[in-house]
TILOFI-472263 format. One record per residue (C-alpha): residue number from 1; z, y, x. Coordinates in Angstrom, 1 decimal, decimal comma. Last residue first. Example, Ala and Ser with C-alpha at 12.3 -4.5 7.8 and 13.67 -1.06 7.14 Angstrom:
<r miro="2" w="7,1" v="-1,1" u="13,7"/>
<r miro="1" w="7,8" v="-4,5" u="12,3"/>
This chain:
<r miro="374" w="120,0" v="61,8" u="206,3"/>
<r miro="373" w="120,7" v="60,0" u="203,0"/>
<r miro="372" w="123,8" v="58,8" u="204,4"/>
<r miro="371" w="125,3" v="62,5" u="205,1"/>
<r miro="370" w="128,3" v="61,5" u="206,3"/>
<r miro="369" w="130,2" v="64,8" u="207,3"/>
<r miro="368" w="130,9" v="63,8" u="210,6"/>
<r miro="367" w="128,2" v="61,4" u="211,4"/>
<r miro="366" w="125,5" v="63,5" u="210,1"/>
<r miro="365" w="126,5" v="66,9" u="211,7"/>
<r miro="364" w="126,5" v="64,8" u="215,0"/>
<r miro="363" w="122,7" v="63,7" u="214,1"/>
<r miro="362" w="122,1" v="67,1" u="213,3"/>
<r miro="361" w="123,4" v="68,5" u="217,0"/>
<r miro="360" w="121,6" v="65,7" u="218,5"/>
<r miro="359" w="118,5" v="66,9" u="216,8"/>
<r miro="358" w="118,9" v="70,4" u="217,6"/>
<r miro="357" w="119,6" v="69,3" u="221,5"/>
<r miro="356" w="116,8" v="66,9" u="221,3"/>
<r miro="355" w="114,3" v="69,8" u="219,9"/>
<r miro="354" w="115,7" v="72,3" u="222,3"/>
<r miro="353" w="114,5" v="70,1" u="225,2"/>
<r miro="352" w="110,9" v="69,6" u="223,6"/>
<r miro="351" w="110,3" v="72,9" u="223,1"/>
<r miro="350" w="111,2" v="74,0" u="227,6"/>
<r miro="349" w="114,8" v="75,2" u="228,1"/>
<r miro="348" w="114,4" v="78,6" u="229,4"/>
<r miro="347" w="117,9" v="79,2" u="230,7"/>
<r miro="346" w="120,0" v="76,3" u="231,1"/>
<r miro="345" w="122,9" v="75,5" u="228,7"/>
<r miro="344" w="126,3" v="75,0" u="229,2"/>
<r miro="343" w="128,9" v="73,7" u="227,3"/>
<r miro="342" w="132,3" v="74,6" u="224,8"/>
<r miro="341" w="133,9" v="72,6" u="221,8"/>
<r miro="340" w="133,9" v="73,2" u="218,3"/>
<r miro="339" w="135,8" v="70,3" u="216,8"/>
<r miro="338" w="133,9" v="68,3" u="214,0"/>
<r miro="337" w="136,5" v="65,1" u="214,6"/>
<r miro="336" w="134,0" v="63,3" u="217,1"/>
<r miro="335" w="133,5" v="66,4" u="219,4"/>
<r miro="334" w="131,2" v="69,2" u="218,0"/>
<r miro="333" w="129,1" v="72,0" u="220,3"/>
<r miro="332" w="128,3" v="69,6" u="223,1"/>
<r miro="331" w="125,1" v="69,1" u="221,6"/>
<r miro="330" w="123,8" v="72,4" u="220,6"/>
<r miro="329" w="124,3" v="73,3" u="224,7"/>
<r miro="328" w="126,5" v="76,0" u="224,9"/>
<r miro="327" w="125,7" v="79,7" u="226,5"/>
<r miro="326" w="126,6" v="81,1" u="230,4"/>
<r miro="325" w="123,5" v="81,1" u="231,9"/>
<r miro="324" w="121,5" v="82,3" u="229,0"/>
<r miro="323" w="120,7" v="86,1" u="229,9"/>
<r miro="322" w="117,0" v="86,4" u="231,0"/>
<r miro="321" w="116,2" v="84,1" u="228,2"/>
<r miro="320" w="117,0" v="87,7" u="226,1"/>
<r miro="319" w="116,3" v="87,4" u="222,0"/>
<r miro="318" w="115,6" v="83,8" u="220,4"/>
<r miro="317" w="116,5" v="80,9" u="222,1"/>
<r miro="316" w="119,7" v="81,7" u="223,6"/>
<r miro="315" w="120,7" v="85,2" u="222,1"/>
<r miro="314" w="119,6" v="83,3" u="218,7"/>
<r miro="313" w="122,2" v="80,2" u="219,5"/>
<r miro="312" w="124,8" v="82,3" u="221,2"/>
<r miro="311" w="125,3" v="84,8" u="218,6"/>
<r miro="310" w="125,1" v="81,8" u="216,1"/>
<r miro="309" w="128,1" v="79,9" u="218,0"/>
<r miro="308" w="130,1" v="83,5" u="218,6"/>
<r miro="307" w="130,5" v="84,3" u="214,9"/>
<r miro="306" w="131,5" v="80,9" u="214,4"/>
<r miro="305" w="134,5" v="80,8" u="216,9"/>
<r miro="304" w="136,7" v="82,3" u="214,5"/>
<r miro="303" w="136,3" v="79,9" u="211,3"/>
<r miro="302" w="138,9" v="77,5" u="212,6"/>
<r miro="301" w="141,3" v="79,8" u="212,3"/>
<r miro="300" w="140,2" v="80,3" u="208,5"/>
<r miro="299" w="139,0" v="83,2" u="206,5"/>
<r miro="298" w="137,0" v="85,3" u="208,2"/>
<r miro="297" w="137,3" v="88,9" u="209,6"/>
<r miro="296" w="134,5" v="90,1" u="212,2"/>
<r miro="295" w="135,5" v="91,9" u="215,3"/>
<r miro="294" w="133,4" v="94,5" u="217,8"/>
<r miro="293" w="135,4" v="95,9" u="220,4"/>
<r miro="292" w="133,3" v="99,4" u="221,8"/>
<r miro="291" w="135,8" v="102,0" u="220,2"/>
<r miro="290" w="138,9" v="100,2" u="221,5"/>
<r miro="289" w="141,2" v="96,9" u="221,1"/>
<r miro="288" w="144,2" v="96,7" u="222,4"/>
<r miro="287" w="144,3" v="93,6" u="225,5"/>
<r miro="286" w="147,5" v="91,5" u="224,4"/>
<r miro="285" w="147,0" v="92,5" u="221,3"/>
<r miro="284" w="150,8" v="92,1" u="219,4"/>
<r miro="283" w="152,1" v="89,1" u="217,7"/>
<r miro="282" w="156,3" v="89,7" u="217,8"/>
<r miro="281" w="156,0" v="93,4" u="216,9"/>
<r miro="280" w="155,3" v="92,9" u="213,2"/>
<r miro="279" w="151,8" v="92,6" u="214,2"/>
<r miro="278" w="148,2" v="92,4" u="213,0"/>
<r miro="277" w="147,4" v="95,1" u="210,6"/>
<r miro="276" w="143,8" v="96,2" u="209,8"/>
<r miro="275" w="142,5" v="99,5" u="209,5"/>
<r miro="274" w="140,0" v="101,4" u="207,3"/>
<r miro="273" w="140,8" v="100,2" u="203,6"/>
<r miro="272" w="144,5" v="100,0" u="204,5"/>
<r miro="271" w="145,8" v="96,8" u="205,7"/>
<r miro="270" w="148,3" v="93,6" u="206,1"/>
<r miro="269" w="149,6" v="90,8" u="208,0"/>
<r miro="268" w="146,0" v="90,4" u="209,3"/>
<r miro="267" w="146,2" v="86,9" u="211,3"/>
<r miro="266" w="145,1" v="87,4" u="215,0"/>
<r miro="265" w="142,0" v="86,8" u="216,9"/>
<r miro="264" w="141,7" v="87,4" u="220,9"/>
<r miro="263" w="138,4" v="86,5" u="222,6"/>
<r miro="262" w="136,7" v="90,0" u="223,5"/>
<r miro="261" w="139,9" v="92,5" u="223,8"/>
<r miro="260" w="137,5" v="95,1" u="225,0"/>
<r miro="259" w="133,4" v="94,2" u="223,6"/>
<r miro="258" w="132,3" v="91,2" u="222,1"/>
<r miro="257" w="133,7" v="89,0" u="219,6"/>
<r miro="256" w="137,1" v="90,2" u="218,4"/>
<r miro="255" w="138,4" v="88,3" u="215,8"/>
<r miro="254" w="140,1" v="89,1" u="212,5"/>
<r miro="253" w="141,7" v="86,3" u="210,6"/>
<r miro="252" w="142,3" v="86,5" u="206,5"/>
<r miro="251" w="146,3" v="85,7" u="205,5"/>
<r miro="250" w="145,9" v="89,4" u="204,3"/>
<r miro="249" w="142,0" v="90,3" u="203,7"/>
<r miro="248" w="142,6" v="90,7" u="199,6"/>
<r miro="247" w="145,5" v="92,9" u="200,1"/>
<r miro="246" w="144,5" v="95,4" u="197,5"/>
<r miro="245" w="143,4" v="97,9" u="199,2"/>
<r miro="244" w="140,0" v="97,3" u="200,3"/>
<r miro="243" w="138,4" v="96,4" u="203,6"/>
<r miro="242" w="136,0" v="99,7" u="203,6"/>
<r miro="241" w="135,1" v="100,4" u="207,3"/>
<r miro="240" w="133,5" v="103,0" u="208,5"/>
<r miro="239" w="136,8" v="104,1" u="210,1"/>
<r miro="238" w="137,0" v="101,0" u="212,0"/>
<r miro="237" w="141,0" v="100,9" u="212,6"/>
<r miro="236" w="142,7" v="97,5" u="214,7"/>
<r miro="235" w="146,2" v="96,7" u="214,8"/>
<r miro="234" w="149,3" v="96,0" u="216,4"/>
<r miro="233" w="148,9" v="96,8" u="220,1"/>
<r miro="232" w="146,8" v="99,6" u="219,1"/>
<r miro="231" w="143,0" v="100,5" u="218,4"/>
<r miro="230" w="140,0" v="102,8" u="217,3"/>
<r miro="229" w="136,8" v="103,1" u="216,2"/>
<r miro="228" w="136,4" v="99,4" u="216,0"/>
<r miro="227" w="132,8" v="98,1" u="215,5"/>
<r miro="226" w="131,9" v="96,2" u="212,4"/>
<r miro="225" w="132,5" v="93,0" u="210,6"/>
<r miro="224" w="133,7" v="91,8" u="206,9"/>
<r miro="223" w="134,4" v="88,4" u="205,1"/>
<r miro="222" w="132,3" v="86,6" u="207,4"/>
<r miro="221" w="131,6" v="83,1" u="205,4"/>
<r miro="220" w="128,9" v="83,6" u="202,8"/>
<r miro="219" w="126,3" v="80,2" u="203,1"/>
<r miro="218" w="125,5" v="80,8" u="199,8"/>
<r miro="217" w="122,9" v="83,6" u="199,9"/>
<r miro="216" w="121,4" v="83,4" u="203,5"/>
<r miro="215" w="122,5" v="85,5" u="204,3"/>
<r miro="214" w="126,1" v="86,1" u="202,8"/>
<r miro="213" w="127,5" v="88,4" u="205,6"/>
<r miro="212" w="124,9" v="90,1" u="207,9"/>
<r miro="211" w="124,7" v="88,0" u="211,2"/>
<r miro="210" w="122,6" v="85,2" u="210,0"/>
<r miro="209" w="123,3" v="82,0" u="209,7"/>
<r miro="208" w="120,6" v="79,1" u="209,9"/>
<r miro="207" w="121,8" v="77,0" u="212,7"/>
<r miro="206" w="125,1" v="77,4" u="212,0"/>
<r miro="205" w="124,7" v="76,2" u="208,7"/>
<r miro="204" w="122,7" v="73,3" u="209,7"/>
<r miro="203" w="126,1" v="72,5" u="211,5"/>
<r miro="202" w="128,2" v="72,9" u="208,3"/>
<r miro="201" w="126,4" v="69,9" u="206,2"/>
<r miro="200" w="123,5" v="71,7" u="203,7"/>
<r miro="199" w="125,1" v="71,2" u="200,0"/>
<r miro="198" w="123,4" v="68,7" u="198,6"/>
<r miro="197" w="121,6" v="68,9" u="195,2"/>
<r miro="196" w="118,3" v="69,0" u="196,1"/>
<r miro="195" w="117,5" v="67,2" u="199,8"/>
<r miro="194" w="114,3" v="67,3" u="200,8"/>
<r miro="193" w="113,6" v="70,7" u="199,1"/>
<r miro="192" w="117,4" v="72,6" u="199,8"/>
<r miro="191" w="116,5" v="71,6" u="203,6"/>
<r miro="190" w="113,5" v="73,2" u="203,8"/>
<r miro="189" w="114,8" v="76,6" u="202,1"/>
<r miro="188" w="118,1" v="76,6" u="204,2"/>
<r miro="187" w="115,2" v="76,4" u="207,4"/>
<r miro="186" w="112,9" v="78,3" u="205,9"/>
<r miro="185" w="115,9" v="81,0" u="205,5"/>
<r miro="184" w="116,9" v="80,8" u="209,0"/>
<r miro="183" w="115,6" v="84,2" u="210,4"/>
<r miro="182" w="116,0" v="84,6" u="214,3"/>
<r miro="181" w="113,1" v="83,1" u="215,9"/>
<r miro="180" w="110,6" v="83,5" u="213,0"/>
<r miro="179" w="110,5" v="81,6" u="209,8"/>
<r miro="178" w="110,3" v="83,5" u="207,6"/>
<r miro="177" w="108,2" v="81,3" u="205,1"/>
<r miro="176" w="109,2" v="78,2" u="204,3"/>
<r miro="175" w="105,3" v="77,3" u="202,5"/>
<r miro="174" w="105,4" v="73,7" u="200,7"/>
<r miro="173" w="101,6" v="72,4" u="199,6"/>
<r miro="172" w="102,0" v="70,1" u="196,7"/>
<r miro="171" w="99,0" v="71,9" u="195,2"/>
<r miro="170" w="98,9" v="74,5" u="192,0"/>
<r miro="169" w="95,3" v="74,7" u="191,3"/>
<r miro="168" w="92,3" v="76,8" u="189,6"/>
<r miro="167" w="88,8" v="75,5" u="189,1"/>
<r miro="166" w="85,9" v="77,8" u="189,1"/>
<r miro="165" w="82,4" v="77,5" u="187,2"/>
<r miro="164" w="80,1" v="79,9" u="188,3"/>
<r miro="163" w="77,0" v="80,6" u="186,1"/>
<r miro="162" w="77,9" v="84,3" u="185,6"/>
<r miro="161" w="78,4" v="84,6" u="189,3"/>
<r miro="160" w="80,2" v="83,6" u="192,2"/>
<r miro="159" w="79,3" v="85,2" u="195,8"/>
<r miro="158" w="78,1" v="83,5" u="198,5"/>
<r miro="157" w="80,5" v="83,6" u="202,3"/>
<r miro="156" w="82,9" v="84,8" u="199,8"/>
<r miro="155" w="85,0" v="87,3" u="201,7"/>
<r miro="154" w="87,8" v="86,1" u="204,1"/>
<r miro="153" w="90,7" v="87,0" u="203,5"/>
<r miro="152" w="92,7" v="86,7" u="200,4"/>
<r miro="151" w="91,1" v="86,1" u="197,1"/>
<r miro="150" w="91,2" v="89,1" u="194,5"/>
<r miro="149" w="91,0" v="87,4" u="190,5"/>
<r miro="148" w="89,8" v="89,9" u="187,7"/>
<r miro="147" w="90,4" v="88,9" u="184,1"/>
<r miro="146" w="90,5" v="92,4" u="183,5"/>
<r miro="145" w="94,0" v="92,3" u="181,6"/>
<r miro="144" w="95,6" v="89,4" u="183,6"/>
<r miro="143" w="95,0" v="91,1" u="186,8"/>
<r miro="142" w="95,2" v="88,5" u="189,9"/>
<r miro="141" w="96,3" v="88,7" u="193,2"/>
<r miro="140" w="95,7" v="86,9" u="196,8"/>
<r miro="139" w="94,3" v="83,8" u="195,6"/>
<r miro="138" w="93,9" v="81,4" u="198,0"/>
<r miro="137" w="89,8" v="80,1" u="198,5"/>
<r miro="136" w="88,0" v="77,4" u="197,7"/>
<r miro="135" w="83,8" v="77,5" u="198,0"/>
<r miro="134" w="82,1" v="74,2" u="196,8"/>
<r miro="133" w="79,7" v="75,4" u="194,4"/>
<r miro="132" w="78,7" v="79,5" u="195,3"/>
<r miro="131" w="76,6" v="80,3" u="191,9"/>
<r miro="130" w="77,0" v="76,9" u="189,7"/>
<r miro="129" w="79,4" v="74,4" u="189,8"/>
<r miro="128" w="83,2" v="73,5" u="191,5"/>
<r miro="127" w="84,3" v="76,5" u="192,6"/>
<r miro="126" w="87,4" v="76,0" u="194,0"/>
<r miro="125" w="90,9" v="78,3" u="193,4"/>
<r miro="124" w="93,9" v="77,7" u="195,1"/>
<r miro="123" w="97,5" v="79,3" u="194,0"/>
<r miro="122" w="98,6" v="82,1" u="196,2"/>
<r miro="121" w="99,5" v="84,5" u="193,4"/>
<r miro="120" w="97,8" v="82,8" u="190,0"/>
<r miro="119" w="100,7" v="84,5" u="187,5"/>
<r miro="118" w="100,3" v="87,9" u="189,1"/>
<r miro="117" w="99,2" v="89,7" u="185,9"/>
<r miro="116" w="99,3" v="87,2" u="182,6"/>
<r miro="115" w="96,9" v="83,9" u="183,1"/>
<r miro="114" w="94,9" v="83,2" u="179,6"/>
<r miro="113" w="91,9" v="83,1" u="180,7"/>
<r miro="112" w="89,6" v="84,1" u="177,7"/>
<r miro="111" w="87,3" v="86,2" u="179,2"/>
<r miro="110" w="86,5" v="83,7" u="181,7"/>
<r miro="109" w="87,5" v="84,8" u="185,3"/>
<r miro="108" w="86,0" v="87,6" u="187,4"/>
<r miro="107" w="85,9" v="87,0" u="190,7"/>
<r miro="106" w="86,9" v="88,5" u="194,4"/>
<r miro="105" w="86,3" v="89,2" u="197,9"/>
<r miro="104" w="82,9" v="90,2" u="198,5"/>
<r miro="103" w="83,0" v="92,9" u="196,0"/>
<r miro="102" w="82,6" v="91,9" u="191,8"/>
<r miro="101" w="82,4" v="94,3" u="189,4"/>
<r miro="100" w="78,9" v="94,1" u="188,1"/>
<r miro="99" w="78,6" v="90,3" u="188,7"/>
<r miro="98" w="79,4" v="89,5" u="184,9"/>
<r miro="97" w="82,5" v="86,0" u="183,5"/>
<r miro="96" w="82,9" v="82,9" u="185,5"/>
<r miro="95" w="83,1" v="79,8" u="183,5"/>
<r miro="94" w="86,2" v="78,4" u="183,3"/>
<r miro="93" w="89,5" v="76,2" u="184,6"/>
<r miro="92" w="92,8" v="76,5" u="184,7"/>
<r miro="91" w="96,3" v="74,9" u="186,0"/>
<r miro="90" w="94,3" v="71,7" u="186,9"/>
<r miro="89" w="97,0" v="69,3" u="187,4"/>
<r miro="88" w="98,0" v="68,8" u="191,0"/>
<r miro="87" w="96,3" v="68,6" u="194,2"/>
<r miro="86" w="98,8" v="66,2" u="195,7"/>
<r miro="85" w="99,0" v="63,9" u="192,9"/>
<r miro="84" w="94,5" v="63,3" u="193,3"/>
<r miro="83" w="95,6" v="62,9" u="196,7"/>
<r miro="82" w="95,2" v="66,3" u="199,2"/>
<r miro="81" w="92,5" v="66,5" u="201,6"/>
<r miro="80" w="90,3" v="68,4" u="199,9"/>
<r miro="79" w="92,9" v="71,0" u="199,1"/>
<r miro="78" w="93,6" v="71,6" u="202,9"/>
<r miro="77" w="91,2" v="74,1" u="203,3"/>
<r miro="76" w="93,0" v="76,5" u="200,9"/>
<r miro="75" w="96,1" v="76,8" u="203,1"/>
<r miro="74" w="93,7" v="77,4" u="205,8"/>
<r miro="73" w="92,3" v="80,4" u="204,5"/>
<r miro="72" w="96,4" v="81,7" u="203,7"/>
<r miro="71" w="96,2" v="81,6" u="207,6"/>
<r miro="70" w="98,9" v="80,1" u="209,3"/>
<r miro="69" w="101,1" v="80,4" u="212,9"/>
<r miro="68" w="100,4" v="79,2" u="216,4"/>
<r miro="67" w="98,1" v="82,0" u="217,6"/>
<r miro="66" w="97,4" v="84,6" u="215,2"/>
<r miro="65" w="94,4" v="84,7" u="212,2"/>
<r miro="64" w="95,0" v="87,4" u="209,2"/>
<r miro="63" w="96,1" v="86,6" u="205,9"/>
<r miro="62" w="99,6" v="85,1" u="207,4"/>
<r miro="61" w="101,4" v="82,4" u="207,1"/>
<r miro="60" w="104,6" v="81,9" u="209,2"/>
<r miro="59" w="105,2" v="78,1" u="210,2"/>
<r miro="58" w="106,5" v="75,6" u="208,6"/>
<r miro="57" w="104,0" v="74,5" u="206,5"/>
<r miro="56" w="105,0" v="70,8" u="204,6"/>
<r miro="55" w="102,2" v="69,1" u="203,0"/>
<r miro="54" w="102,3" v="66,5" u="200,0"/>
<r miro="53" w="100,4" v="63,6" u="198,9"/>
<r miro="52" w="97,9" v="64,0" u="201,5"/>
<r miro="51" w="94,9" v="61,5" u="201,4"/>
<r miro="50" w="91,9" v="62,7" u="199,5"/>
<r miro="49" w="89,9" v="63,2" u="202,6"/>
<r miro="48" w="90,9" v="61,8" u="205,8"/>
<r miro="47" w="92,3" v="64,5" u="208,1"/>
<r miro="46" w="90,3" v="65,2" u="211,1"/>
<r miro="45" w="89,3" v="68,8" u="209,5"/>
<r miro="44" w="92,8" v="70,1" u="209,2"/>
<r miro="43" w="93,1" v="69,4" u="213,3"/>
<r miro="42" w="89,5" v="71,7" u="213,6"/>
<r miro="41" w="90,9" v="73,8" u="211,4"/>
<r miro="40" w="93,8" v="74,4" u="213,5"/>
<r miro="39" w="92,1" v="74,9" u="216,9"/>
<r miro="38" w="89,8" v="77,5" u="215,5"/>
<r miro="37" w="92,6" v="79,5" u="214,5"/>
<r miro="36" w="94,2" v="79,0" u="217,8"/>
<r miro="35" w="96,7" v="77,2" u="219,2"/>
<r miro="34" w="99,7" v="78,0" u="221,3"/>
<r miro="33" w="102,1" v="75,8" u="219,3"/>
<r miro="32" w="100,6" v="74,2" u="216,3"/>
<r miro="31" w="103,1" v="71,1" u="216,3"/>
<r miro="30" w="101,4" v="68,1" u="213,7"/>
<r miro="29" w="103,6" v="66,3" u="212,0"/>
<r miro="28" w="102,3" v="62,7" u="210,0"/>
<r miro="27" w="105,2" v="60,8" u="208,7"/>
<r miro="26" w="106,5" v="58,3" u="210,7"/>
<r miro="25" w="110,1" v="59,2" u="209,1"/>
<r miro="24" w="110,0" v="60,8" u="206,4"/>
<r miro="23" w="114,0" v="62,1" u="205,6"/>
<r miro="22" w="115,1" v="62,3" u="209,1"/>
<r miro="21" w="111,5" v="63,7" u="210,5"/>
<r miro="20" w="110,8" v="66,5" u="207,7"/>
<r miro="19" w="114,6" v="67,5" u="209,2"/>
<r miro="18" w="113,9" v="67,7" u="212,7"/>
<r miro="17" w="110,5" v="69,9" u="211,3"/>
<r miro="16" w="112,7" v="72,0" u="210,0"/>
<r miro="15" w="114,2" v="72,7" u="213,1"/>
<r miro="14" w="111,7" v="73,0" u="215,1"/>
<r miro="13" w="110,3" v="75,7" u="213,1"/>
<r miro="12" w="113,6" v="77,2" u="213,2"/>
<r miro="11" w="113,7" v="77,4" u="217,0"/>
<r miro="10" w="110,1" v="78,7" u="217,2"/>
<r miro="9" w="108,3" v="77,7" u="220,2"/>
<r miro="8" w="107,3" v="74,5" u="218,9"/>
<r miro="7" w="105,6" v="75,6" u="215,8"/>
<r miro="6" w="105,7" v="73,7" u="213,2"/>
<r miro="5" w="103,0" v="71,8" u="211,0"/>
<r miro="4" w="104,0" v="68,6" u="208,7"/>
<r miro="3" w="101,9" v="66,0" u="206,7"/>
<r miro="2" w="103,0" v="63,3" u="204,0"/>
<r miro="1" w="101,1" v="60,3" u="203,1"/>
């Protein structure tokens, strides 16, 4: 049996969780919006023991306790309910070395240990004998010259000691960390797990872009952005700019996202390493951009509207529900041949509703770039 947390009110969260529900379906998934810590263990608790092959956190884990997210504590709780599979081979095992160093929060493995500095980092360790049998904690560091292991929060409620055998483990436990309103690596993280190999269709993409070029690393499709400095009917100059000399942007599209001239994209004809030229005369701005026009340069025509899908989707969800009115609903995004194509969306669309629109908008993704093993 697999399990699944997310977080409802995070739109990556949600996301990931869409996709922990196309490849398992009926799958156990558990949303951990609004609850406390107290709240979670008490849903890790109802699990049956020894029956988790694999667990997928989608959430932010932290060493301290916040609503809705993870502690690395409860990470560690969930190694009794893992299968034999799920807890993995034991990665190490001993007999606790002397008390003198210890504090509440750490232990000192068998002299012969053979872990190098940092090699156990948040992998589980449970005493299984002696001085404080039973205990299981997440390691927060360990030094492969002392031998000394730190756990992360909270201290041992007994401390080991010399007659403390420990267990260490490398569970089937997934962690996509990052994943906060507006930072899709969990989400490019999740997806390169279920499905290795593939590359992610383009509307995951959009979900998961970020505005700095190339993050996440291979999803690279803004070949430069910035703020104009200045304008003219035929080209646009951002003196901070550095677009190279060599022509390598010509053919390339510059748009203008935001700001005077918002809407208009032309075909750079050529450029300087600050300025960009767009007309012979014949293609001129129709509105010239100025100091406040902001413009990214992609490479196809097609590619022009992306900048303003992802500024919509984390504006929307993410940054200012005061300001939706006007944004697209994930749905209406792609007609049947993978056109972008505009909506509306309402402000303050309650979880559930921006969970159908992400899963309509995969399900679309699926049917035009026929993902089968979606």
């Amino acid at each position: 049996m697999k399990a699944l947390f997310y977080n409802s009110t995070l739109p990556s969260s949600i996301t990931s969780a869409v996709l922990f529900l196309m490849k398992y379906p009926g799958e156990i998934i558990q949303d951990i919006a609004g609850l406390d810590e107290t709240a979670i263990d008490n849903i890790i608790a109802d699990f049956t023991s020894d029956s988790l092959d694999e667990v997928f956190v989608c959430v932010p884990v932290d060493e301290t306790s916040s609503v809705g997210q993870f502690t690395h504590n409860q990470i560690a709780k969930l190694l009794p309910y893992m299968t034999t599979s799920g807890k993995g081979a034991v990665i190490a095992t001993g007999t606790a070395q002397g008390v003198t160093t210890l504090t509440d929060n750490t232990i000192i493995l068998a002299a012969d240990d053979p872990a190098s500095t940092g090699e156990y980092v948040d992998k589980i360790i449970y005493l299984s004998d002696g001085t404080g049998e039973g205990q299981i904690a997440r390691i927060k560091a360990n030094d492969g010259t002392t031998k000394e292991v730190i756990k992360y929060a909270p201290d041992w409620a007994t401390n080991p000691d010399v007659d403390t055998v420990y267990e260490i483990y490398s569970p089937a436990i997934r962690e996509y960390y990052n994943l906060t309103v507006s930072n899709y690596d969990g989400v490019y993280q999740m997806w390169n797990n279920l499905f290795s190999g593939i590359v992610p269709p383009q509307v995951i993409r959009y979900i998961m872009r970020d505005v700095t070029p190339g993050n996440p690393a291979g999803t690279r499709w803004a070949c430069a952005k910035g703020t104009a400095t200045s304008g003219s009917s035929d080209s646009l100059t951002d003196s901070g700019a550095s677009f190279g000399t060599s022509d390598e942007l010509v053919g390339k599209y510059v748009y203008i996202s935001s700001g005077t001239g918002i809407g208009q994209y032309r075909k750079i004809l050529s450029h300087t390493d600050t300025e960009l030229t767009i007309s012979t005369g014949t293609t001129d701005w129709v509105v010239n951009p100025d100091v406040d026009s902001v413009y990214w340069v992609v490479e196809r025509e097609i590619d022009v509207f992306r900048p303003e899908y992802f500024l919509m989707w984390v504006k929307t969800y993410g940054k200012d529900f005061s300001k939706g009115d006007i944004w697209k609903m994930w749905s209406e995004m792609l007609d049947a041949n993978g056109n972008l194509r505009a909506g509306k969306i309402k402000v303050g669309m309650p979880p559930y509703q921006i969970q159908d629109t992400i899963e309509n908008m995969l399900l679309v993704g699926k049917h035009i770039y026929d993902y089968t093993i979606l």
